[in-house]
N, CA and C atoms of all chains as a GROMACS GRO file, in nm:
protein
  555
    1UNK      N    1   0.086  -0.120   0.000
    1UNK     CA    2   0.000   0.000   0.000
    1UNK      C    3   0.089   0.125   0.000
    2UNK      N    4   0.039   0.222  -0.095
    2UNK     CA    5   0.135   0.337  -0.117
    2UNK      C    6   0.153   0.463  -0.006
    3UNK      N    7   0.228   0.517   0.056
    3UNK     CA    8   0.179   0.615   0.166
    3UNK      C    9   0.068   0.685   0.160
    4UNK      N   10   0.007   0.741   0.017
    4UNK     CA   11  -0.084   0.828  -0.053
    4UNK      C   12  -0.207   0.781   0.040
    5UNK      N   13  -0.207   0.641  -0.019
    5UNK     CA   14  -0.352   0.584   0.027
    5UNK      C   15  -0.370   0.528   0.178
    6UNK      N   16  -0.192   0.518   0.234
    6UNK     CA   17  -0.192   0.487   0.390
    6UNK      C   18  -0.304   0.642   0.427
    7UNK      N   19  -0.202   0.779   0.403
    7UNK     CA   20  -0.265   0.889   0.450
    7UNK      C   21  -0.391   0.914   0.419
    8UNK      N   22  -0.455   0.871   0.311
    8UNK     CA   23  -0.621   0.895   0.265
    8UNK      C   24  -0.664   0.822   0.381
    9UNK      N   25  -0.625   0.715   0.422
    9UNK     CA   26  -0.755   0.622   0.493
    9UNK      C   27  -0.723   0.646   0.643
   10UNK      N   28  -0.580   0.681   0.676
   10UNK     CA   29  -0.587   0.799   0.810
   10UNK      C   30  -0.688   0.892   0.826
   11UNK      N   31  -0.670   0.971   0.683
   11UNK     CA   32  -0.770   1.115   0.696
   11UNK      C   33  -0.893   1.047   0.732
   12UNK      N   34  -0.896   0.936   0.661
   12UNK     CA   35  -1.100   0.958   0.623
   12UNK      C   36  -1.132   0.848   0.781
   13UNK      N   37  -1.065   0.781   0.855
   13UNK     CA   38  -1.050   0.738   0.982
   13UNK      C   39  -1.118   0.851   1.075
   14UNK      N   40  -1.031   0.951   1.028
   14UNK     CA   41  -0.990   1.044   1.168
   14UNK      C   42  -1.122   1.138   1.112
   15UNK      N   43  -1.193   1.162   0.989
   15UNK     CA   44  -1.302   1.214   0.977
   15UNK      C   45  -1.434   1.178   1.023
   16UNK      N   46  -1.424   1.009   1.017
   16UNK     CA   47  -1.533   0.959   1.057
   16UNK      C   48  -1.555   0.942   1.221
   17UNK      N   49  -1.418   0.974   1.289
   17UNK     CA   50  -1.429   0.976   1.418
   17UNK      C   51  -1.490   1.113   1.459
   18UNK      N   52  -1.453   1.205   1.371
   18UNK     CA   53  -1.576   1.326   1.406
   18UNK      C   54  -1.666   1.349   1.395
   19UNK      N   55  -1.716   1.299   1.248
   19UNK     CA   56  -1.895   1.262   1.192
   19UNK      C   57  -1.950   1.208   1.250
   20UNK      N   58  -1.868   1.054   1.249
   20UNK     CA   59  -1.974   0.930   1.329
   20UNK      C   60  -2.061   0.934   1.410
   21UNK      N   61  -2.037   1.013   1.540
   21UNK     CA   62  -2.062   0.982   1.658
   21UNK      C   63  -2.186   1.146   1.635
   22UNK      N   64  -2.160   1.212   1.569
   22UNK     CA   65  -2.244   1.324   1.543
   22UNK      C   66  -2.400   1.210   1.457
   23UNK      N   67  -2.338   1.162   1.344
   23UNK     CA   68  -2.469   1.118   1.281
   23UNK      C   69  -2.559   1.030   1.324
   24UNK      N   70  -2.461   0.939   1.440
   24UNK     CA   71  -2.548   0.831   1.523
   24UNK      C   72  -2.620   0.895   1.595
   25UNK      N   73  -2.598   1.003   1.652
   25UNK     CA   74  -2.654   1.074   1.750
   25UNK      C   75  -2.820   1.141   1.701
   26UNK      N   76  -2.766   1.167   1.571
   26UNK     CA   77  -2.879   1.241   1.539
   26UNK      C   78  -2.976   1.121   1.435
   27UNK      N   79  -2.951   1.004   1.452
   27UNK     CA   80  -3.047   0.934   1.404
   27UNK      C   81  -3.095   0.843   1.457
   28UNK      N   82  -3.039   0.829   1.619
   28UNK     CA   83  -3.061   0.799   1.705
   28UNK      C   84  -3.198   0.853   1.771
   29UNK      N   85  -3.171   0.993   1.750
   29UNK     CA   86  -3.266   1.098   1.800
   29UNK      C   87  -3.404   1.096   1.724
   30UNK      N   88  -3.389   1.062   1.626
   30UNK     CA   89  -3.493   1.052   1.504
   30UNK      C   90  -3.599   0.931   1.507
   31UNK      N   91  -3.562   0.796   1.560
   31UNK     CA   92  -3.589   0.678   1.595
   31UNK      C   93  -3.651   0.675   1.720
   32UNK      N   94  -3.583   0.788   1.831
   32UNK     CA   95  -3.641   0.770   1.951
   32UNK      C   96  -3.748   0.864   1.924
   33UNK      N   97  -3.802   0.898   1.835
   33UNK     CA   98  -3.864   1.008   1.871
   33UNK      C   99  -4.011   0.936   1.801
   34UNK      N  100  -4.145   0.896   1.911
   34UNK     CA  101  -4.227   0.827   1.892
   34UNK      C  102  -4.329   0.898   1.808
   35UNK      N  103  -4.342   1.025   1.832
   35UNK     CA  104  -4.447   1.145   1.780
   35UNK      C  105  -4.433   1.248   1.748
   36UNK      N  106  -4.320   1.255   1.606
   36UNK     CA  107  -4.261   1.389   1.548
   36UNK      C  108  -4.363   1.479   1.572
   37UNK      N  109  -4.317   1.618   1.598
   37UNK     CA  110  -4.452   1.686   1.587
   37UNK      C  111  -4.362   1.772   1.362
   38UNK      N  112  -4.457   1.878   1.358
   38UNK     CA  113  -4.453   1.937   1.257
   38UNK      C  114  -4.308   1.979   1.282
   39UNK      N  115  -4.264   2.062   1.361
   39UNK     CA  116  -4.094   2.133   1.382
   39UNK      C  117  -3.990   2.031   1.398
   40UNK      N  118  -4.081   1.900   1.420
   40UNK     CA  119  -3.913   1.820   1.453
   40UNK      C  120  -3.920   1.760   1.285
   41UNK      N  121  -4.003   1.735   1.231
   41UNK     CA  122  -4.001   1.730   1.055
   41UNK      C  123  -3.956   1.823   0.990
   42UNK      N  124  -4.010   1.950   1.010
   42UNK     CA  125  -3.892   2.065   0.941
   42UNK      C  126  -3.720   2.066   0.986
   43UNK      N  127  -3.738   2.012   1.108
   43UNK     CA  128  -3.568   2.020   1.098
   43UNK      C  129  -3.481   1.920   1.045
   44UNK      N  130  -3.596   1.850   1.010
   44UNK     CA  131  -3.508   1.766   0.886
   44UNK      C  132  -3.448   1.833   0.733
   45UNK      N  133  -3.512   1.938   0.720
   45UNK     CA  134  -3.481   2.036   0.610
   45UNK      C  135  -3.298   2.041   0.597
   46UNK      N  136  -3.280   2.007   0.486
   46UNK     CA  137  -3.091   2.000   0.463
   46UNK      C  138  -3.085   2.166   0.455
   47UNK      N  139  -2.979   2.217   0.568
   47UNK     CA  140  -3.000   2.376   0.517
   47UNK      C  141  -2.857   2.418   0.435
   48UNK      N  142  -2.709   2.364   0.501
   48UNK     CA  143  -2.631   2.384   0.401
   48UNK      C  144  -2.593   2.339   0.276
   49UNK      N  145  -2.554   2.497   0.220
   49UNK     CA  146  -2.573   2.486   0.065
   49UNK      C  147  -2.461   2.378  -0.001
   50UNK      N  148  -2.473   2.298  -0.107
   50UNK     CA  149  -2.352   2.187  -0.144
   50UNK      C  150  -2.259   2.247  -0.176
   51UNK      N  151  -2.240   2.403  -0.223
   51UNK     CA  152  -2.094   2.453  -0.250
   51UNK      C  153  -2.013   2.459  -0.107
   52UNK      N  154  -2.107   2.498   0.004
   52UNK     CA  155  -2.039   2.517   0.118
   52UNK      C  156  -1.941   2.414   0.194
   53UNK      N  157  -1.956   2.272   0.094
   53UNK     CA  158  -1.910   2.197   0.181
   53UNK      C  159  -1.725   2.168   0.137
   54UNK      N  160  -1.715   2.302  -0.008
   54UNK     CA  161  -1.627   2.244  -0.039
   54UNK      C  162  -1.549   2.358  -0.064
   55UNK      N  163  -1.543   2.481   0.085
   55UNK     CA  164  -1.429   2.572   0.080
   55UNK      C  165  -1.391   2.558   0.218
   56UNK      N  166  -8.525   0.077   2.012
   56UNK     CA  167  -8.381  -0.018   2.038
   56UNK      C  168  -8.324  -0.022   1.899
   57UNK      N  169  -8.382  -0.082   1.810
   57UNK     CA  170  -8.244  -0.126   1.707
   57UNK      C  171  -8.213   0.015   1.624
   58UNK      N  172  -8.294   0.089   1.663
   58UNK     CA  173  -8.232   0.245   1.591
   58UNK      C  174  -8.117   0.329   1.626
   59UNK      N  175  -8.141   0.267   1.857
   59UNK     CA  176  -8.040   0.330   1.905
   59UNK      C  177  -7.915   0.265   1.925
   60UNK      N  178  -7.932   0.088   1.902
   60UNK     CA  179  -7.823   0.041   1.878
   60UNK      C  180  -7.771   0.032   1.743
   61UNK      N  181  -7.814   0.080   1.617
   61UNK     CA  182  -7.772   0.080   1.496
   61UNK      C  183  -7.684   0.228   1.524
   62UNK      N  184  -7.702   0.325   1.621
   62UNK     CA  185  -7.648   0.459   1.611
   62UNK      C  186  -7.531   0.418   1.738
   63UNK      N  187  -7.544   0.345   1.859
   63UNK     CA  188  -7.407   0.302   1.915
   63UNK      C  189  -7.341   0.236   1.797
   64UNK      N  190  -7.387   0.148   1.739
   64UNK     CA  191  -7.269   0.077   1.647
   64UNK      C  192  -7.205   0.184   1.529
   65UNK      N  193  -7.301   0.257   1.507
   65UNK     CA  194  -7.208   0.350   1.396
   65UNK      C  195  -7.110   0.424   1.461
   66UNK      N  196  -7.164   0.495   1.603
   66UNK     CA  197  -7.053   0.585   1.678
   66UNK      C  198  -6.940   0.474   1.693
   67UNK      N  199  -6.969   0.365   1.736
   67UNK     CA  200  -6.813   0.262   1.744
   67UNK      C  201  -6.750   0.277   1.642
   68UNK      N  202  -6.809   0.205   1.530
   68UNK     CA  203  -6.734   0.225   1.368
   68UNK      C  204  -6.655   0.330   1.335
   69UNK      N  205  -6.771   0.449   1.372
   69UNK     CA  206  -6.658   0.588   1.347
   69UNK      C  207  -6.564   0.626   1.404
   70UNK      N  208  -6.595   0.554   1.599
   70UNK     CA  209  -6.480   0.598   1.657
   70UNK      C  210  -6.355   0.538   1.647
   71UNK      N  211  -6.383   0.399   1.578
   71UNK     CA  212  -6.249   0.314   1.522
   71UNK      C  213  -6.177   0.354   1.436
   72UNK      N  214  -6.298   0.397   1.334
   72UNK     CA  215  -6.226   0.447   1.190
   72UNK      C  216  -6.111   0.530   1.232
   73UNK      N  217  -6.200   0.641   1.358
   73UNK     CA  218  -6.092   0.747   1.333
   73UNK      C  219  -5.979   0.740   1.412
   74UNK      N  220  -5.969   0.643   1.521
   74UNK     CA  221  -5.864   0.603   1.581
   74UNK      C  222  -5.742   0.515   1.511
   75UNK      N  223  -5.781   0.472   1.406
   75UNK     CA  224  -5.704   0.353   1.312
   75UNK      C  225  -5.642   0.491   1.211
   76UNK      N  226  -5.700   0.553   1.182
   76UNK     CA  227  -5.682   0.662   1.094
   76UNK      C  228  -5.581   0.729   1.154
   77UNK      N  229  -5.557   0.825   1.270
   77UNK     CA  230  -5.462   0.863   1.326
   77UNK      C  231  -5.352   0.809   1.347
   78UNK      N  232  -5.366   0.654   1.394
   78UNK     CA  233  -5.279   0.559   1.402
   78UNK      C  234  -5.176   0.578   1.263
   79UNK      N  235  -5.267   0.528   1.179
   79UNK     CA  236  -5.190   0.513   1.036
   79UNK      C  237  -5.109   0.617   1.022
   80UNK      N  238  -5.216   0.737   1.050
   80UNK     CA  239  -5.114   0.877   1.004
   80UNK      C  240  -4.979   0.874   1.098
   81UNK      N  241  -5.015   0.844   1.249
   81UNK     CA  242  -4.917   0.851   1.334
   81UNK      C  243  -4.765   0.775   1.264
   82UNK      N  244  -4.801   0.624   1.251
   82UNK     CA  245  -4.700   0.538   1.159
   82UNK      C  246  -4.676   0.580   1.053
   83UNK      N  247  -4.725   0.652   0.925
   83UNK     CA  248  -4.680   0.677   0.814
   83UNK      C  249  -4.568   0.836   0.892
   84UNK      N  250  -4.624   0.867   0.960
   84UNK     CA  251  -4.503   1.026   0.929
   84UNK      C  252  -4.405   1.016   1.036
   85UNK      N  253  -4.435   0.885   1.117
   85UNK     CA  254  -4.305   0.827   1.229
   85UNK      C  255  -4.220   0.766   1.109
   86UNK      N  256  -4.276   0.686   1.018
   86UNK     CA  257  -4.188   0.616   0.956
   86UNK      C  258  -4.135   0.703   0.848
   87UNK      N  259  -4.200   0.806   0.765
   87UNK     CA  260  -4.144   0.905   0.662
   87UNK      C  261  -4.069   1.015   0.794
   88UNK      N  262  -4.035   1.036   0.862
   88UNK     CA  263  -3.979   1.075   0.951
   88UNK      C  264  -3.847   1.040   0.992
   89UNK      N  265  -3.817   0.925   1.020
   89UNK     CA  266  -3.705   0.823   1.019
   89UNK      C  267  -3.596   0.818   0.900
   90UNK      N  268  -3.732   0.785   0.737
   90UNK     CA  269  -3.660   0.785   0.619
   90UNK      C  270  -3.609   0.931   0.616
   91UNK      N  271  -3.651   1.040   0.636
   91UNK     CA  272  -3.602   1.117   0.628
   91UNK      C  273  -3.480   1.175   0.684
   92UNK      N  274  -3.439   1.132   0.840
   92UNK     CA  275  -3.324   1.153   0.896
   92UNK      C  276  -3.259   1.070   0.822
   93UNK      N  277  -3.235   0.964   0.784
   93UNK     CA  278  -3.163   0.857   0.705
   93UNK      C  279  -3.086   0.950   0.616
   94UNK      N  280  -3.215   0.977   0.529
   94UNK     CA  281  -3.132   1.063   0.385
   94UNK      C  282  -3.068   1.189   0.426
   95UNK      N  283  -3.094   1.234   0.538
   95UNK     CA  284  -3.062   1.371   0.574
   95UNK      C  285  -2.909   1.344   0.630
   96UNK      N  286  -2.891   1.228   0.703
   96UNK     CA  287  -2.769   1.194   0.757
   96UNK      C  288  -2.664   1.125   0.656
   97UNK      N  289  -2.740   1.068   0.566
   97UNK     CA  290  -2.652   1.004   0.442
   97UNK      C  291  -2.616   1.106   0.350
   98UNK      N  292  -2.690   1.235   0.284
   98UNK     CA  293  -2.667   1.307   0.204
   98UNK      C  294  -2.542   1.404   0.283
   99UNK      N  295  -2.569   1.441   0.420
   99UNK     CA  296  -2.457   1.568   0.438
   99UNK      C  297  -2.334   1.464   0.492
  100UNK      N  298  -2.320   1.318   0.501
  100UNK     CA  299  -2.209   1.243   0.562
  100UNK      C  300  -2.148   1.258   0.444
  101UNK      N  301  -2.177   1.223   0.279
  101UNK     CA  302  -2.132   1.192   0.160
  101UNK      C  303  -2.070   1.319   0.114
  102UNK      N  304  -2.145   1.418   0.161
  102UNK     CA  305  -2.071   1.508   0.116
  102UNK      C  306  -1.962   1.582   0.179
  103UNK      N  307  -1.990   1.569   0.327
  103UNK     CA  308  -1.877   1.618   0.407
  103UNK      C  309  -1.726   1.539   0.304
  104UNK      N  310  -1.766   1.404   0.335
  104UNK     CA  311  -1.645   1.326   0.290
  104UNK      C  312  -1.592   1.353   0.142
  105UNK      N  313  -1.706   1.400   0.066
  105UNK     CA  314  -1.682   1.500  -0.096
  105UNK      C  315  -1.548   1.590  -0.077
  106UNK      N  316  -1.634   1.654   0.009
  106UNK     CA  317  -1.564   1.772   0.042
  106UNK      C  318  -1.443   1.742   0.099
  107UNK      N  319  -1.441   1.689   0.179
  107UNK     CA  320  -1.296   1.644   0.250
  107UNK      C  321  -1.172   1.620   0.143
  108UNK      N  322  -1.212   1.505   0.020
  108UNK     CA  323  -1.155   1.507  -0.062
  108UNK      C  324  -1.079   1.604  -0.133
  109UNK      N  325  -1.170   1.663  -0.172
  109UNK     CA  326  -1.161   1.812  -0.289
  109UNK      C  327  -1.071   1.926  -0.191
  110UNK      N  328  -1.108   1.940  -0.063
  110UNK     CA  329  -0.975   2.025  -0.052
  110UNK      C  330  -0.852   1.963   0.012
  111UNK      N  331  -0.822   1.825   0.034
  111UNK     CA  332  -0.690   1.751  -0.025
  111UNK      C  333  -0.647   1.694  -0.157
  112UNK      N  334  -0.721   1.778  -0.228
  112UNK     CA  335  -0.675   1.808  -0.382
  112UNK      C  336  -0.691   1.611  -0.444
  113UNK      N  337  -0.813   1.514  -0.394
  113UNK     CA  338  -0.851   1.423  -0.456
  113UNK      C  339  -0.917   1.427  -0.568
  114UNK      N  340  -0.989   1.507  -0.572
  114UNK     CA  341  -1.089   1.512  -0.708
  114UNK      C  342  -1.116   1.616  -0.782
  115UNK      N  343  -1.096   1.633  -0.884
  115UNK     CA  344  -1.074   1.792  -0.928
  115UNK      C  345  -1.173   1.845  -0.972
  116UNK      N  346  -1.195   1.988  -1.030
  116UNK     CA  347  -1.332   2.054  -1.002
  116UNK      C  348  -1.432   2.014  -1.035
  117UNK      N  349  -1.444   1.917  -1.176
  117UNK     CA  350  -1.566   1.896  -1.265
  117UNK      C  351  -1.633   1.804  -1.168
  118UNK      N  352  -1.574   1.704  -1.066
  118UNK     CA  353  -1.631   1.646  -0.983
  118UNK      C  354  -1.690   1.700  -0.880
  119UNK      N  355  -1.610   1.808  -0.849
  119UNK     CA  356  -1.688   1.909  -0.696
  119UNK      C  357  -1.809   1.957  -0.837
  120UNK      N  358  -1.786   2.005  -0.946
  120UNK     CA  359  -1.906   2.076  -0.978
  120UNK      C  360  -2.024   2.008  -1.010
  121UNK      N  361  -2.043   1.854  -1.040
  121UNK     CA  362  -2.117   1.798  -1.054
  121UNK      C  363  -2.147   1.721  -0.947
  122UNK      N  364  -2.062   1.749  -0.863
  122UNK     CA  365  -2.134   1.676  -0.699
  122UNK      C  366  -2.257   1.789  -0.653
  123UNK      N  367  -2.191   1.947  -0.690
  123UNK     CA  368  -2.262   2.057  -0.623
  123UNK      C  369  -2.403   2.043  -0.703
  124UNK      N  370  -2.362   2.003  -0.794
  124UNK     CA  371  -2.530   2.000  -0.896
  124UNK      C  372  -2.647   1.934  -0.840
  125UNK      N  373  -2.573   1.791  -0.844
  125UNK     CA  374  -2.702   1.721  -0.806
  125UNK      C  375  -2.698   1.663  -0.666
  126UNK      N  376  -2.621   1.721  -0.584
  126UNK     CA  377  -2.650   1.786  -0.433
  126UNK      C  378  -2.735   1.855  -0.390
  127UNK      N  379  -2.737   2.002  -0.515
  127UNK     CA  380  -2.840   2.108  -0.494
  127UNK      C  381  -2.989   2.036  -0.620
  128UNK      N  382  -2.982   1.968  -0.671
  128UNK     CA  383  -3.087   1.915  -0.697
  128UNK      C  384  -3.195   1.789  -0.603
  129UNK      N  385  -3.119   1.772  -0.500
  129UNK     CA  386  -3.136   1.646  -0.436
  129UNK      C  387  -3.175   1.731  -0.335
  130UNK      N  388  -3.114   1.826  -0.293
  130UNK     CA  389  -3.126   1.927  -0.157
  130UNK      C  390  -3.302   1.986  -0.157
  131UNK      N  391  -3.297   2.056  -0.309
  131UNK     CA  392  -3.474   2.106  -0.334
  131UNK      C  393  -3.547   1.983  -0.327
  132UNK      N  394  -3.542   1.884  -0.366
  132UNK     CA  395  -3.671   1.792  -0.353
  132UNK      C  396  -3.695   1.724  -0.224
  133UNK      N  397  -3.564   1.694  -0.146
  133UNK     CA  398  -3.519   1.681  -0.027
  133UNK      C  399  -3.675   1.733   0.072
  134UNK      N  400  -3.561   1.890   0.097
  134UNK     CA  401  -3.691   1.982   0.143
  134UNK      C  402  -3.821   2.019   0.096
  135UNK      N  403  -3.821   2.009  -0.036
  135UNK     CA  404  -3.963   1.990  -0.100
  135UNK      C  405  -4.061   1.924  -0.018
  136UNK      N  406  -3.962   1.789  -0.020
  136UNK     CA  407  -4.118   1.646   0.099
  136UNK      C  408  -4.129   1.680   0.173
  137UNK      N  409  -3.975   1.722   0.264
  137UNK     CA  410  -3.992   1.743   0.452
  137UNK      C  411  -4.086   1.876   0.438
  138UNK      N  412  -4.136   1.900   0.338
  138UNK     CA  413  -4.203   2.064   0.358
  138UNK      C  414  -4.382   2.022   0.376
  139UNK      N  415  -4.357   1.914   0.272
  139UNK     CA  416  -4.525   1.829   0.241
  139UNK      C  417  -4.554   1.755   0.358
  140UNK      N  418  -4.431   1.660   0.397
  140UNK     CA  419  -4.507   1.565   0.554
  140UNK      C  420  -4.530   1.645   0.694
  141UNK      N  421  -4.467   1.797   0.625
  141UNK     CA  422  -4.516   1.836   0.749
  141UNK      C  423  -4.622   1.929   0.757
  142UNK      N  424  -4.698   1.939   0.646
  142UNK     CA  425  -4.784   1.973   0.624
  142UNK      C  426  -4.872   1.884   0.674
  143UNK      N  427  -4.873   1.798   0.611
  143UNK     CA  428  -4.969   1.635   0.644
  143UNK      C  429  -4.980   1.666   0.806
  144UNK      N  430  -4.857   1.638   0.859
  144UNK     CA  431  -4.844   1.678   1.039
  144UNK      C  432  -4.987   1.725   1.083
  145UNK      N  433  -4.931   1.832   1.006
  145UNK     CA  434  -5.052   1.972   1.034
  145UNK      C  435  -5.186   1.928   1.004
  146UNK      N  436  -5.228   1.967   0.972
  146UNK     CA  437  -5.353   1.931   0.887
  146UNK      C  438  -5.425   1.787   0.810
  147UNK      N  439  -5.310   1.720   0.785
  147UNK     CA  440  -5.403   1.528   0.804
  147UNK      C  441  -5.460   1.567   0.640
  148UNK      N  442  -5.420   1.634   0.573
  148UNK     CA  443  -5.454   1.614   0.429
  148UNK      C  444  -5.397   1.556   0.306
  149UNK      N  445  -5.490   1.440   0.250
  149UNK     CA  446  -5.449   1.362   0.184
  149UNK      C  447  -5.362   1.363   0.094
  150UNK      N  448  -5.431   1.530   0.024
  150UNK     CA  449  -5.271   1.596  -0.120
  150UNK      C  450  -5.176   1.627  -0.026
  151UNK      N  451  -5.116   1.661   0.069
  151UNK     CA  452  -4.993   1.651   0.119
  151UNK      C  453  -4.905   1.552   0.142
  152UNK      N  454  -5.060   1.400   0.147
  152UNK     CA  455  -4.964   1.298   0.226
  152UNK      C  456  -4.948   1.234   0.042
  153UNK      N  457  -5.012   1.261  -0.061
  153UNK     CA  458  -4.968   1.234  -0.202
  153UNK      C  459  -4.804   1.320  -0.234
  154UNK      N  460  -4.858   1.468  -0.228
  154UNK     CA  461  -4.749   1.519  -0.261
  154UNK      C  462  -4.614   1.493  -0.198
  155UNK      N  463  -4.588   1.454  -0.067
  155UNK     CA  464  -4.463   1.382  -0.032
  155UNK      C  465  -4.458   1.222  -0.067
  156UNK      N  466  -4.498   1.151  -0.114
  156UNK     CA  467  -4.488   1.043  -0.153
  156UNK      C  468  -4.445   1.056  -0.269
  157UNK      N  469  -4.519   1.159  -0.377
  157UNK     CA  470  -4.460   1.185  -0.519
  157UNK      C  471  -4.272   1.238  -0.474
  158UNK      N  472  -4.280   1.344  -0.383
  158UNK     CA  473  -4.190   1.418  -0.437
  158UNK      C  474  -4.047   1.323  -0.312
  159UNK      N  475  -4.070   1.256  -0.250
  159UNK     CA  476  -4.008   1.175  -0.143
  159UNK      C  477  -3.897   1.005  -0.236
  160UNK      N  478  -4.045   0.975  -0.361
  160UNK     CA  479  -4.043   0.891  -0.461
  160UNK      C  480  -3.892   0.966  -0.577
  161UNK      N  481  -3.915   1.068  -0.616
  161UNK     CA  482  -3.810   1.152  -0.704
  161UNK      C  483  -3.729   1.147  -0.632
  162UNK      N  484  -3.682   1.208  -0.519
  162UNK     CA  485  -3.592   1.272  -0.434
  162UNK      C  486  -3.508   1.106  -0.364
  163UNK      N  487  -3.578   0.972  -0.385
  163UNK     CA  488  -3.539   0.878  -0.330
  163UNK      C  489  -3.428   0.830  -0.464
  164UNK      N  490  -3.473   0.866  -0.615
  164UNK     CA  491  -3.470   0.816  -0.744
  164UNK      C  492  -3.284   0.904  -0.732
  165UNK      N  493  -3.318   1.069  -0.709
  165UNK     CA  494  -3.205   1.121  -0.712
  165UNK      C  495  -3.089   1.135  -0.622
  166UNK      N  496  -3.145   1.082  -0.519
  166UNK     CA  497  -3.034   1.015  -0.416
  166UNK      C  498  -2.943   0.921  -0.456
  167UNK      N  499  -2.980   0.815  -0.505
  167UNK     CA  500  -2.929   0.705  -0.601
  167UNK      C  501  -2.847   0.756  -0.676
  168UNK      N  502  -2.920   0.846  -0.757
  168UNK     CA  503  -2.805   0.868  -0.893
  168UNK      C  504  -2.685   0.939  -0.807
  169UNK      N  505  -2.742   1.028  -0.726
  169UNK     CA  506  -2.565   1.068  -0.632
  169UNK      C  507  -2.514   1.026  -0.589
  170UNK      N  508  -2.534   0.918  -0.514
  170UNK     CA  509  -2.458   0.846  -0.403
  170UNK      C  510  -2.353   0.737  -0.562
  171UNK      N  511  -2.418   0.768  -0.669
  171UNK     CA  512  -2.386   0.644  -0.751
  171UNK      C  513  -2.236   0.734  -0.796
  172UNK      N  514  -2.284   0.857  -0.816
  172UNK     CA  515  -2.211   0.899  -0.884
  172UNK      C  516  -2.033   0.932  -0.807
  173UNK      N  517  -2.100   0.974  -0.648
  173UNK     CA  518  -2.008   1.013  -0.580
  173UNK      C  519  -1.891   0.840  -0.504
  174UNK      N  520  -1.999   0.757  -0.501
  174UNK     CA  521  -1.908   0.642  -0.477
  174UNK      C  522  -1.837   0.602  -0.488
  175UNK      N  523  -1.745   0.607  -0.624
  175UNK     CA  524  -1.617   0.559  -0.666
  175UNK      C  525  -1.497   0.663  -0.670
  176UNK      N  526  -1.554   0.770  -0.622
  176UNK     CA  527  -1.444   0.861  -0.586
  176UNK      C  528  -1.438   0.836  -0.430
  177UNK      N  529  -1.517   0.836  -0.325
  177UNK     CA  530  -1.532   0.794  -0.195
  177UNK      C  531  -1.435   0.618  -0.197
  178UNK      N  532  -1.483   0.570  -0.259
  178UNK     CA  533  -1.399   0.400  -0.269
  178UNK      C  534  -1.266   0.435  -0.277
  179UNK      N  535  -1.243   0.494  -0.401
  179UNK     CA  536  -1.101   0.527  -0.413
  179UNK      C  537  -1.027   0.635  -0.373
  180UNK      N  538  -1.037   0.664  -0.292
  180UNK     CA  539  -1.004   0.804  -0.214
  180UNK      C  540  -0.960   0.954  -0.330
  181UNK      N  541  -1.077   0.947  -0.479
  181UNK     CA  542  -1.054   1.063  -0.531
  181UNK      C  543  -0.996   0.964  -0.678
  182UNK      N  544  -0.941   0.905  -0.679
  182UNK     CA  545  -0.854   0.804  -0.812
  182UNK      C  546  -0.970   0.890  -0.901
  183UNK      N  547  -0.903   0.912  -1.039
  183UNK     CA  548  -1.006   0.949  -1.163
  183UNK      C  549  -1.073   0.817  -1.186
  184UNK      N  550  -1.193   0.836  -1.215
  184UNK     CA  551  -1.244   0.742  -1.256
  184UNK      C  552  -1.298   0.699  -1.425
  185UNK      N  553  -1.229   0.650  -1.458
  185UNK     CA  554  -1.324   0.664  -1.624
  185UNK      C  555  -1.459   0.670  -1.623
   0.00000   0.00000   0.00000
């Protein structure tokens, strides 16, 4: 394995250790939740824009 | 008698109907509720990791620009539904609980094509892909 791709799968390791535990959390939250009302459905609304994710 | 028990049995009927009815609604927008965090957590995870790429110089622009495309095409229909089931929420009306099924149905169609598209740059940490 080339260092290139040692360091890619470091990065994307060490990314998912910051996501992960964010997305479980919040779909966790989603599952427990027996009787969405109307506001907990709107905050499902994706609000950032897709350019934003890439400056 | 059988007039006033023909009118208890209808009040039962109706009061079932409408208890089964709520029910349903309750389960359909618990469960379009759920699908929705799903896609909501799958669409901004895919792209964080897009992104992650693109500014360690993995994938070069035409890929950020056609990720941004049908990101922001996936994003409007996205919110389009979560805009309709929660309408439904509100108000228990049937064209709402159609119109997020239509637009939940598209928005499920164009998820696919992104996740399809963005996958083999995610697999290969950015590699061009033919």
């Amino acid at each position: 394995m080339d260092p290139v791709t040692i360091g890619l799968m470091i990065s994307i390791i060490e990314k998912m250790l910051v996501y992960g535990p964010k997305v479980v959390v919040e779909i966790s939250a989603a599952f427990e939740n027996e009787d969405p009302t109307a506001e907990d459905i709107r905050n499902l609304k994706i609000t950032m824009e897709p350019e934003e994710y890439f400056k | 008698m059988i007039k006033r028990y023909s009118v208890l049995v209808a009040m039962i009927t109706l009061s079932l109907v409408v208890c089964l009815g709520l029910i349903a609604c309750a389960t359909f927008t618990k469960s379009a509720y759920q699908a929705g965090a799903m896609s909501k957590a799958g669409f901004e995870l895919t792209m964080t990791g897009m992104g992650e790429l693109y500014k360690e110089g993995f994938i070069k622009d035409t890929v950020r620009d056609e990720t941004i495309k049908l990101g922001k095409a996936y994003k409007d229909l996205h919110n389009s539904a979560i805009e309709a089931l929660a309408r439904y929420k509100e108000k228990g009306s049937p064209t709402d609980k159609q119109a997020y099924l239509q637009l939940a149905s598209e928005a499920s169609v164009l998820l696919a094509k992104f996740l399809n598209y963005v996958r083999p740059y995610l697999l290969d940490g950015g590699k061009e892909v033919p």
